[in-house]
C-alpha positions in Angstrom: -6.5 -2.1 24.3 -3.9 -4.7 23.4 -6.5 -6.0 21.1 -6.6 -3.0 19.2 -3.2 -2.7 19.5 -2.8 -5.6 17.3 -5.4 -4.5 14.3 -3.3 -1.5 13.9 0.1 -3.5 13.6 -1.4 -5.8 11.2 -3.4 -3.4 9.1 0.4 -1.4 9.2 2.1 -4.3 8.6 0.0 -5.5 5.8 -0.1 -1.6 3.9 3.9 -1.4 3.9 4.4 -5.2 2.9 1.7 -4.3 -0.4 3.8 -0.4 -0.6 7.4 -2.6 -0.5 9.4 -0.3 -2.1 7.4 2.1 -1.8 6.7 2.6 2.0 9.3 5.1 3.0 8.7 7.6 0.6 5.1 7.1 1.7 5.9 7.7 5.0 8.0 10.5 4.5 5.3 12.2 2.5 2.9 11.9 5.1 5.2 13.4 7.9 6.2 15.9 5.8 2.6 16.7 5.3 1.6 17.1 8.7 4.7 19.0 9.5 4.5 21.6 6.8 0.5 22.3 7.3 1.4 22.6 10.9 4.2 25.0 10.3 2.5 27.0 7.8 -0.1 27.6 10.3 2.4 28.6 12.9 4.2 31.0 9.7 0.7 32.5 8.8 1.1 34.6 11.7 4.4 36.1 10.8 3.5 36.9 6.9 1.6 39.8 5.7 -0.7 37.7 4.5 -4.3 37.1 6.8 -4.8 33.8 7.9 -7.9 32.5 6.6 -10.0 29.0 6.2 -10.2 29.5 2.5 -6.3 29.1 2.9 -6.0 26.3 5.3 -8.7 24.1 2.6 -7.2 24.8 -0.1 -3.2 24.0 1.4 -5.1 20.5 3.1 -7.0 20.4 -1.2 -3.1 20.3 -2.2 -2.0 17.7 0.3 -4.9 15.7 -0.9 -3.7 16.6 -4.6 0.1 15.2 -3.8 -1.3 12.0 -2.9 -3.6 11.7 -5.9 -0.3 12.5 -8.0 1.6 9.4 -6.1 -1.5 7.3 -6.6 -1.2 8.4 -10.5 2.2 7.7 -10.4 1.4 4.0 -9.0 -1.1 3.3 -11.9 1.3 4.0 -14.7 3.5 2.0 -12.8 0.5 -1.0 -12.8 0.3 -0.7 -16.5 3.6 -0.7 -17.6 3.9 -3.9 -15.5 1.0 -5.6 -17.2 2.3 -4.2 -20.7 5.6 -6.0 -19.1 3.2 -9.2 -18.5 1.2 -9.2 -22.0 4.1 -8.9 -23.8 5.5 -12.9 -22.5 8.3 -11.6 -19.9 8.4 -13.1 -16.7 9.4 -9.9 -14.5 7.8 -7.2 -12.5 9.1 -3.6 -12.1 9.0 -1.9 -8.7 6.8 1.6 -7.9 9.3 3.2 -10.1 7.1 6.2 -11.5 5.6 6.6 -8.1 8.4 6.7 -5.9 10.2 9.5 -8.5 6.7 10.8 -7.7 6.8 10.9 -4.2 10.3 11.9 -3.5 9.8 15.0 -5.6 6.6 15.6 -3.5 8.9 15.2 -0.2 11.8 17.5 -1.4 9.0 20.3 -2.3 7.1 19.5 1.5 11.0 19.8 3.0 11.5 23.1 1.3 8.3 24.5 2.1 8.5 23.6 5.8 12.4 25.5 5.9 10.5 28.0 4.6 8.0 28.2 6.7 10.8 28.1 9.8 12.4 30.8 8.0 9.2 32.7 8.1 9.2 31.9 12.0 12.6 33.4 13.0 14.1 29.9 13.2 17.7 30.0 11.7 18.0 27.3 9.0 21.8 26.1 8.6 22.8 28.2 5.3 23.7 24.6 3.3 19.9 23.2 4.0 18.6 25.0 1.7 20.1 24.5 -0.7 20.8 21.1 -0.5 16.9 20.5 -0.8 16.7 22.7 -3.8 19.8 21.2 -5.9 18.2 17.3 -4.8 14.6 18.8 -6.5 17.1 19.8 -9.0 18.5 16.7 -9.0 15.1 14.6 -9.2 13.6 16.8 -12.1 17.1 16.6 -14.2 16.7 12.7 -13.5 12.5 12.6 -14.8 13.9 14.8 -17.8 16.4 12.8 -19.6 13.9 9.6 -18.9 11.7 12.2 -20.5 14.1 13.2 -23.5 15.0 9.8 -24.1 11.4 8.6 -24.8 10.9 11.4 -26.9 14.1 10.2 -28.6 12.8 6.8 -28.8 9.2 7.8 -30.0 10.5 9.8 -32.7 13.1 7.3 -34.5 10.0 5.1 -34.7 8.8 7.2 -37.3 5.6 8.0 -35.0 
């Protein structure tokens, strides 16, 4: 047992210190995850809606999706360190794209499970709520002027 043990510290150890910067929004995602497919499931029974296998693959297809979208997020973020490399400068850039990434796809998973409590009958302090939502807000307000400024950028260029 201990020996096991030890291969799963290791191979934990060794994922977070390649993640660095990346790791707790990683983590977060993948609690968040589990939490809101469990709590959907609980919520299923409370909606109109039939519970069905069709919807439980297709809500796992979507979790599957998110990480695909953080692993996206982490190759633009390998290229625009090699661009970074070929170009002669002698510094690396952190999982920037990817963690933007992945705490929009933990904000989403944390609205979705209030949601789903909601659903349930739990009462949801009135601020969460919409805390979560103006921090989404936040996030996507953030990716946009990154967004118009490129644009801005691309344009005077004469592209």
């Amino acid at each position: 047992m201990e020996n096991v043990k030890a291969k799963v510290i290791v191979a934990v150890s060794a994922l977070m210190s390649w993640l660095g910067i990346l790791a707790i929004p990683v983590l977060l995602l993948v609690g968040c995850n589990i939490v809101d497919y469990m709590t959907g499931i609980c919520a299923a029974g409370y909606r109109e809606e039939p519970v069905s296998s069709y919807k439980g693959i297709r809500g796992i297809y979507k979790k599957v999706g998110m990480w695909l979208l953080v692993l996206v997020g982490a190759w633009v973020d390998i290229l625009i360190n090699y661009g970074i490399e070929c170009a002669g400068f002698d510094f690396a850039l952190p999982f920037i794209v990817a963690i933007v990434v992945a705490v929009w796809l933990v904000v989403n998973e944390i609205i979705s499970i209030l949601e789903n409590l909601q659903d349930i009958g739990v009462k949801i302090p009135p601020f969460l709520l919409p805390l979560m939502k103006n921090i989404k807000k936040k996030v996507e307000d953030k990716a946009q002027v990154l967004e118009s400024k490129e644009d801005m950028d691309y344009e005077s260029e004469g592209n």
